[in-house]
DRENVOLUM-482638 format. One record per residue (C-alpha): residue in one letter; x, y, z. Coordinates in steps of 0.2 Angstrom, whole numbers, padded with zeros to 4 digits, always signed. Layout:
BEGIN
AXYZ ...
END
This chain:
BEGIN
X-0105+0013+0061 X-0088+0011+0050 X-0088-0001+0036 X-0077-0015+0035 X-0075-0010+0016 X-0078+0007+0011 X-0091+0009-0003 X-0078+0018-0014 X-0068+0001-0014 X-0084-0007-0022 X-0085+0007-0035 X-0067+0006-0040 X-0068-0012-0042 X-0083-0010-0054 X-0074+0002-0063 X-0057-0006-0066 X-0066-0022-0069 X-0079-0016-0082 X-0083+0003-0083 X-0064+0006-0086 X-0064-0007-0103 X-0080-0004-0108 X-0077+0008-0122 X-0063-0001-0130 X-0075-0019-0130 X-0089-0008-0138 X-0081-0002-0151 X-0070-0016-0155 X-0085-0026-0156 X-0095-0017-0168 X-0081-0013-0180 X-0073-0031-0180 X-0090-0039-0179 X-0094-0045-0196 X-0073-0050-0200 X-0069-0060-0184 X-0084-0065-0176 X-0078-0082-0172 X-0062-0076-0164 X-0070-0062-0155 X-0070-0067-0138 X-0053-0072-0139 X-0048-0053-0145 X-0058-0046-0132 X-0047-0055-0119 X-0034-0048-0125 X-0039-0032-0125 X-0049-0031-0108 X-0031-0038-0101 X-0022-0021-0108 X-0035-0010-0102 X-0031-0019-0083 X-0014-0016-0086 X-0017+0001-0089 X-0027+0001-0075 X-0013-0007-0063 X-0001+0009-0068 X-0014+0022-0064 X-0014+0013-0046 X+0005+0013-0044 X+0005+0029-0046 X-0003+0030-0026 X-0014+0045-0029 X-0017+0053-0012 X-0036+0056-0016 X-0039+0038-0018 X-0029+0033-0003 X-0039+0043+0006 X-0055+0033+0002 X-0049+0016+0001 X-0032+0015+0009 X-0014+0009+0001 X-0017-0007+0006 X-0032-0010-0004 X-0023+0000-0019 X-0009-0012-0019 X-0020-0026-0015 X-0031-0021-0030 X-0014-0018-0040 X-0011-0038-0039 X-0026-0045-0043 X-0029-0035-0058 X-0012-0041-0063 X-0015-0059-0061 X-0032-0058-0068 X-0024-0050-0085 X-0013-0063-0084 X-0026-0077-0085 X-0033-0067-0099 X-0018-0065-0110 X-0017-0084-0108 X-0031-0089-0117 X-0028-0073-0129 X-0011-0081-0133 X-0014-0097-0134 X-0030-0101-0142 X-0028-0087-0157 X-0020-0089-0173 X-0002-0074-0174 X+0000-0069-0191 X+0016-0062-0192 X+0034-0066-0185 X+0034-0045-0175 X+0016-0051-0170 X+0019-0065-0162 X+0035-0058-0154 X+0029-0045-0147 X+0016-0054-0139 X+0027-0066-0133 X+0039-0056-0128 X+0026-0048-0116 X+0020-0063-0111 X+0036-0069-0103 X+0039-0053-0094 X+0023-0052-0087 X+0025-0071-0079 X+0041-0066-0071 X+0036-0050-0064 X+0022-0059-0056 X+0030-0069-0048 X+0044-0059-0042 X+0031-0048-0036 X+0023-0060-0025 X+0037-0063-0017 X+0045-0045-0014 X+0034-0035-0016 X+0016-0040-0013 X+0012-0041+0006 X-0003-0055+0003 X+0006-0067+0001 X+0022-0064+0012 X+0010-0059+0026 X+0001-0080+0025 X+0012-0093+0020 X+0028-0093+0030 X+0036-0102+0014 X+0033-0088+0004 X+0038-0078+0021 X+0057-0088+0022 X+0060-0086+0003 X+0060-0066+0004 X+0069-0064+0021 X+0084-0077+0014 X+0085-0067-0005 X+0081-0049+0001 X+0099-0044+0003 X+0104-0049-0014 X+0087-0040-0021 X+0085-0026-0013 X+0070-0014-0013 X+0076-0001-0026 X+0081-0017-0038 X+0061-0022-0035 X+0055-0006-0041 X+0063-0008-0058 X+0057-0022-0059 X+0040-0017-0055 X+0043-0004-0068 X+0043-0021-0083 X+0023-0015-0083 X+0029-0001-0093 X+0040-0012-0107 X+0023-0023-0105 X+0010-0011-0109 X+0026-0003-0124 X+0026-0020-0133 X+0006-0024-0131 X+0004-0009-0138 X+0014-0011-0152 X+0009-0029-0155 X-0011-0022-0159 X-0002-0009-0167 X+0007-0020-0179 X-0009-0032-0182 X-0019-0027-0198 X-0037-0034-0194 X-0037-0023-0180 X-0026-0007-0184 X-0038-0001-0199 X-0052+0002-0187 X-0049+0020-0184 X-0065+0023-0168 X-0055+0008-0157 X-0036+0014-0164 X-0036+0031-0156 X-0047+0025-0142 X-0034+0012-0137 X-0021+0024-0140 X-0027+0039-0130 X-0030+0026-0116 X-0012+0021-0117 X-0005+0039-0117 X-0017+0046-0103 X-0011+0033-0091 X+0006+0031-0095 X+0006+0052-0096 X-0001+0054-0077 X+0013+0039-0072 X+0027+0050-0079 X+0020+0066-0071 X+0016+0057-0056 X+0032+0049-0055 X+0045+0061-0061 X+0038+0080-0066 X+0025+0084-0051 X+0034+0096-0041 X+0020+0096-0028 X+0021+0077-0026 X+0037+0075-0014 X+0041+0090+0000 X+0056+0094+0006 X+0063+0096+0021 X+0078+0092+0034 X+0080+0082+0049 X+0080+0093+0066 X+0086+0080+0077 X+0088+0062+0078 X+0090+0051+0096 X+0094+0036+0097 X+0080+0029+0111 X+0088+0011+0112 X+0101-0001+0102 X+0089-0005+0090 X+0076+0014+0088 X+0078+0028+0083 X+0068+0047+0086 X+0070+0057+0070 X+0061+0076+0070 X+0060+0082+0054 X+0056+0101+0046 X+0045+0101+0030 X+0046+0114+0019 X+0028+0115+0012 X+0014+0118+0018 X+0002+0100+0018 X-0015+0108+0026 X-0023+0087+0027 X-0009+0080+0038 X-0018+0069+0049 X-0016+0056+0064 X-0008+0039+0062 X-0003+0046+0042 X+0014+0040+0037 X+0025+0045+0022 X+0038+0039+0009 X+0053+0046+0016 X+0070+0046+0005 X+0087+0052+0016 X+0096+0055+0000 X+0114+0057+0011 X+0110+0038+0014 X+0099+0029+0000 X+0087+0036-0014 X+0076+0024-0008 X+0058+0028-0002 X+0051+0019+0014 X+0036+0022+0023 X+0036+0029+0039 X+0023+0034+0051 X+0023+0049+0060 X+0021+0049+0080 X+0015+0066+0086 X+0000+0076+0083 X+0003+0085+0066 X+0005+0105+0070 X+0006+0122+0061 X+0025+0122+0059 X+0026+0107+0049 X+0037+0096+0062 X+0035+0081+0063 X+0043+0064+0072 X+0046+0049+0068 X+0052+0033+0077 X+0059+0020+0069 X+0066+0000+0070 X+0086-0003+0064 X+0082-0018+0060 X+0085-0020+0042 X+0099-0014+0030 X+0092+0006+0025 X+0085+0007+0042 X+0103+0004+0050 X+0110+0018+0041 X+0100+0031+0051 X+0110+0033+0064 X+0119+0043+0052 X+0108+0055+0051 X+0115+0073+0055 X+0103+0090+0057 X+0101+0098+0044 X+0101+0082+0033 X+0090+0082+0016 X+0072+0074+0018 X+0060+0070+0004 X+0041+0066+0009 X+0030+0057-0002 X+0012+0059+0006 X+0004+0062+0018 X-0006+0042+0015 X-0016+0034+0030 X-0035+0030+0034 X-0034+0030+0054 X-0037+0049+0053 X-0054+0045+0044 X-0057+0033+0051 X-0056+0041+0070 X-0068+0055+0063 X-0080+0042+0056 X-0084+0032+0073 X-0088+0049+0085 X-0084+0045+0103 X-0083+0029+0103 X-0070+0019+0115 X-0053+0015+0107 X-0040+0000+0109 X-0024+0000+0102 X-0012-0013+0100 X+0006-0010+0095 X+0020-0023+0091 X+0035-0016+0092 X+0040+0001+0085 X+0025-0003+0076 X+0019+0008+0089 X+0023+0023+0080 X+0006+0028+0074 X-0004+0026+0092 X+0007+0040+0100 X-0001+0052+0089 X-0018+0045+0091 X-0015+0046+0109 X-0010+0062+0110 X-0026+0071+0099 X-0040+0060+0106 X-0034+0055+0124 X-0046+0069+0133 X-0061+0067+0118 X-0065+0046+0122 X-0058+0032+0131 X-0043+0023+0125 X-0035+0008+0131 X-0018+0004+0122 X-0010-0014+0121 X+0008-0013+0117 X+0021-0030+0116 X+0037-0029+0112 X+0054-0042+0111 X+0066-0038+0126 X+0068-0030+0141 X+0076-0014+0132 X+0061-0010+0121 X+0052-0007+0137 X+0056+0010+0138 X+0048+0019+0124 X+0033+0014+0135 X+0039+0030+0146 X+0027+0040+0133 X+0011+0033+0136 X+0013+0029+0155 X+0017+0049+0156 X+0000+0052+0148 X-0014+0061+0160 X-0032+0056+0158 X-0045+0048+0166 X-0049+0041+0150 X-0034+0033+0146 X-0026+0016+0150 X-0011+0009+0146 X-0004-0011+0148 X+0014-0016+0142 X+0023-0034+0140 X+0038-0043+0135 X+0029-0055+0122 X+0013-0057+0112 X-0004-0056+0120 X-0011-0074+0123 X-0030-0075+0120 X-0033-0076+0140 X-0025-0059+0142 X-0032-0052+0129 X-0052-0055+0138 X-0044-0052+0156 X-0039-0032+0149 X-0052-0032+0134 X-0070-0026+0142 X-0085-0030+0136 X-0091-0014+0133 X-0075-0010+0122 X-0078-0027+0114 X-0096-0022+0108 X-0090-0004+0106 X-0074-0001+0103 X-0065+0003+0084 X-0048-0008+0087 X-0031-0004+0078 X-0020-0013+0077 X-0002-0009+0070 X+0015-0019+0068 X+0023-0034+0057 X+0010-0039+0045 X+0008-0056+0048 X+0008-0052+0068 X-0008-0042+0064 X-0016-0052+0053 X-0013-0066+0067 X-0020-0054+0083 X-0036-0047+0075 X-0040-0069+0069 X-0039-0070+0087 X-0050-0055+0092 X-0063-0060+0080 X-0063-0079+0085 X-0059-0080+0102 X-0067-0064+0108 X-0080-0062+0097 X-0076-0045+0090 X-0085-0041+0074 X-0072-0039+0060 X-0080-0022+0055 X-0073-0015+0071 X-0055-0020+0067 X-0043-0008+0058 X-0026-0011+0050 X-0013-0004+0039 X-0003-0017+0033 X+0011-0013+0021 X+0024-0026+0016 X+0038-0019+0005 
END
């Protein structure tokens, strides 16, 4: 039976959350004891903060292997909480301990204040949790998103490194606490470990990103487009409903995700069908073969998932060009179990990327399309209540829409919450 949660989320919250600054505690504790054992608990705030700012940068660096296990959204999820948790550390650090020292205390505040602001811009542009339930927060991003735009976001993101920069020196600059040598080098090997695996990760990796070129690229309707795109590398753990960080450098060094719709194969082609709907998504159409492609991935749990649950029924339910993922699960599991695929979309002209799945052969297979989201009476007219004890239940397409569909399925038609499946990112 899948887990709603995978037992390595757990672990990795244990570890970030204690294992992870541990050590540093330890051995700042028994070398400060005797000197500052009234403000100790104080210090220790401080520093367990750091060591979950370290801990957020080994995160953003998306390390496949861990994606694997717990997914991205998770990750990023993770990502936040550990930043606002740090955040409510470093308050009572700062303000209930006496700074000695006019860098001291600048430094400190210094990182203070940026840390508040990334936060909140963060929530905003970059973290989905938010965006995806309050429809304030929702309105905000959508009326300021043109004039920030996702590349401006990642640099900001990137503050955590001036953050991490001037905590570090603030304890380097502090004397009670530099003269211990054990928690010194300690703190510092923490501090270039993970700042070292962010710059490899990020910029000297040459097996992180493949190249490739574009094939083809059709435009199915006004507003989607099918791109088919060559990669260059061999990637042996491709695997249905994955997605990667593409970058079209002839049109934006920005990297978006992307899910891949057909069955990934030998040659290293895949295709990918895509919204125009926002401002680097429009640009495709531009797209020429022979265009330069850079992958990021291959990121994803619906192939581990699938493998997980055996033979049991599926139902998929797409939103849109959200879509995208299902064709491929469709395409490798339509003879091996029973699907049944849910798809809504806005207009009349979106109806006929439906042409895939009603082409599809298989006793096993069925296939419902509307203009419209699914009311909860449809979806316990089509839904049986076999597939509704049974079934594993993906659902893919705006974040908030999902979030929305699988309340509804777990409220209204009773379907356990460890059956439902998602991959929400908001970027």
């Amino acid at each position: 039976m899948l887990k709603k949660y995978p037992v390595a989320l757990y672990a990795l919250w244990l570890i970030a959350l204690l294992i992870w600054p541990l050590p540093l505690v330890i051995l700042l504790n028994t070398e400060m004891r005797a000197s500052a054992l009234a403000q100790l608990r104080l210090i220790d705030a401080g520093v367990i903060a750091y060591a979950w700012w370290l801990f957020e940068v080994f995160l953003a660096t998306r390390p496949q292997w861990l994606d694997r296990k717990i997914g991205l959204p998770a990750t990023y999820f993770m990502h936040s909480l550990l930043g606002f948790g740090a955040l409510i550390l470093a308050f009572f650090h700062r303000h209930y301990l006496v700074t000695m020292g006019r860098a001291i205390q600048l430094t400190g505040d210094w990182a203070w204040y940026l840390t508040i602001f990334g936060l909140i811009y963060a929530a905003v542009f970059l973290s989905g949790w938010l965006v995806d339930r309050v429809p304030v927060v929702a309105g905000i991003k959508q009326r300021w998103q043109h004039f920030f735009k996702h590349q401006f976001s990642i640099w900001v993101h990137r503050l955590n490194l001036v953050v991490i920069l001037l905590i570090w020196s603030h304890v380097h600059l502090i004397g009670r606490i530099n003269n211990h040598l054990g928690f010194m080098i300690t703190f510092d090997l923490y501090t270039v470990v993970i700042l070292g695996a962010y710059l490899w990760q990020k910029w000297l990796q040459p097996q992180a990103t493949m190249k490739g070129q574009v094939l083809y690229r059709e435009s199915i309707n006004a507003t989607t487009e099918k791109i088919g795109i060559q990669l260059n590398q061999p990637k042996k753990n491709i695997m249905v409903g994955d997605y990667f960080f593409f970058t079209f450098p002839e049109i934006s060094k920005e990297a978006h995700p992307f899910s891949i719709t057909n069955t990934p194969n030998k040659q290293q082609q895949i295709e990918l069908m895509v919204r125009t709907l926002g401002d680097y998504t429009k640009q495709l159409p531009q797209l020429e073969p022979g265009s330069a492609v850079l992958a990021e991935g291959p990121f994803g749990r619906f192939g581990s998932s699938l493998k997980e649950t055996g033979s049991r029924p599926l139902v998929l339910i797409g939103m849109g060009a959200g879509v995208a993922p299902l064709l491929s699960i469709v395409q490798t599991y339509r003879n091996q179990r029973p699907i049944r695929v849910l798809w809504t979309v806005k207009t009349e002209a979106d109806l006929n990327l439906g042409t895939v799945f009603q082409n599809v052969k298989s006793d096993q297979f069925k296939f419902h399309q509307q203009i419209g989201r699914l009311t909860a009476g449809q979806l316990k007219a089509l839904i049986t209540d076999e597939e509704r004890q049974q079934a594993l239940f993906i659902t893919v397409g705006p974040a908030a829409a999902v979030l929305s569909l699988e309340k509804q399925l777990h409220q209204q038609l009773g379907i356990a919450k460890k059956q439902l499946i998602d991959e929400r990112l908001t970027l």
